[in-house]
N, C-alpha and C positions, 0 to 999 in steps of 0.2 A: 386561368388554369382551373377547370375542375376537379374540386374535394373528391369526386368521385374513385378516383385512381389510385387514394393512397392506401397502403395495405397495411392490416389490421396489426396491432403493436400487442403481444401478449406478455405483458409484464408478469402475471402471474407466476408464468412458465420458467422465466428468468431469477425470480427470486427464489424459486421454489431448487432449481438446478446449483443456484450458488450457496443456498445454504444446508445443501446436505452434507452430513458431517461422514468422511470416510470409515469411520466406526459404524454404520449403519448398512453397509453392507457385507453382503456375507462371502464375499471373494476375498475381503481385505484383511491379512494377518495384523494382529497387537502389534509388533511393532512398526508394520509399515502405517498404522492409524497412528503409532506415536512419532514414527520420523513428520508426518504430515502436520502434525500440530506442530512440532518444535520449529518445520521452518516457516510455516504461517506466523510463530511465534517471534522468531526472527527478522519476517520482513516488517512484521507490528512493529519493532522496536526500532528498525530500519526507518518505519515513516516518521516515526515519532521523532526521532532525531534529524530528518529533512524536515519536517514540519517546523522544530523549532530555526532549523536552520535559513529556511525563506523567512518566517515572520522576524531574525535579525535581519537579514538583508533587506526584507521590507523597509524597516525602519530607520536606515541608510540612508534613503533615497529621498532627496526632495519631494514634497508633495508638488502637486499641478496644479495649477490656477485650473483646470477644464471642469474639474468635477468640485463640488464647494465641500466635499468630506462630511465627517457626521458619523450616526451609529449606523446610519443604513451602509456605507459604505464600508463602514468598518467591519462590519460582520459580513459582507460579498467577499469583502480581503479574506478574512481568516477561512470562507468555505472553500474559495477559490485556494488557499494554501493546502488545506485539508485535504483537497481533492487530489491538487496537483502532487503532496508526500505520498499519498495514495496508492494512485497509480503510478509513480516513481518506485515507488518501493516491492509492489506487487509483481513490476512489470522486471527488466533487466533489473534494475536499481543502478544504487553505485559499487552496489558489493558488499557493504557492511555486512547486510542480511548473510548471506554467504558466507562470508569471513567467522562471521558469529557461529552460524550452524554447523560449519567447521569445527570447529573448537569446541562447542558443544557435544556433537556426537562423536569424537575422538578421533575425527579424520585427520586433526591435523597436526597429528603430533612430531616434534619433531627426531629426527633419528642420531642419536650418537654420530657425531663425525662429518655430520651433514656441512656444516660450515666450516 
């Protein structure tokens, strides 16, 4: 198969799209740039908490004879966990994130009588 074909990967563009900060534009009102942090702030703390919660369950698990372990391996694990709280958390999650920014911005409070 010819190199030829593959089409040009512009990471630049990529980085440059996901770190603008919604305060930087001039459409976006004060508080919708602080709703936007609280709940990127929220899924932070979302990963943080699946991240510690794979590297327990990592540690559960029997190791394998296939691979012999070591620091190289050990640090694949932990970016491989890193990644996957990550995207777990960024993506649906499990809710935490949600739950939190709930209760944070005073959505969810509960009402006299409710129960």
């Amino acid at each position: 198969m010819p190199l030829t074909n593959l089409k040009e990967i512009n990471f630049s563009a990529d980085i440059t799209n996901k770190s603008r900060n919604p305060q930087n534009s001039a459409n976006v009102r004060p508080d919708q740039a602080k709703d936007a942090k609280t709940r990127k702030a929220c899924a932070d703390f979302e990963a943080i908490i699946l991240r510690q919660w794979l590297t327990a369950m990592r540690k559960s698990v029997p190791k394998g004879e296939l691979f012999k372990g070591g620091y190289a391996e050990e640090m694949y694990q932990s970016m491989q966990d890193n990644a996957l709280a990550d995207h777990l958390a960024h993506g649906k999650g499990m809710g935490l994130g949600e739950v939190l920014y709930r209760q944070i911005s005073g959505q969810d409070k509960l009402t006299t009588g409710s129960r």
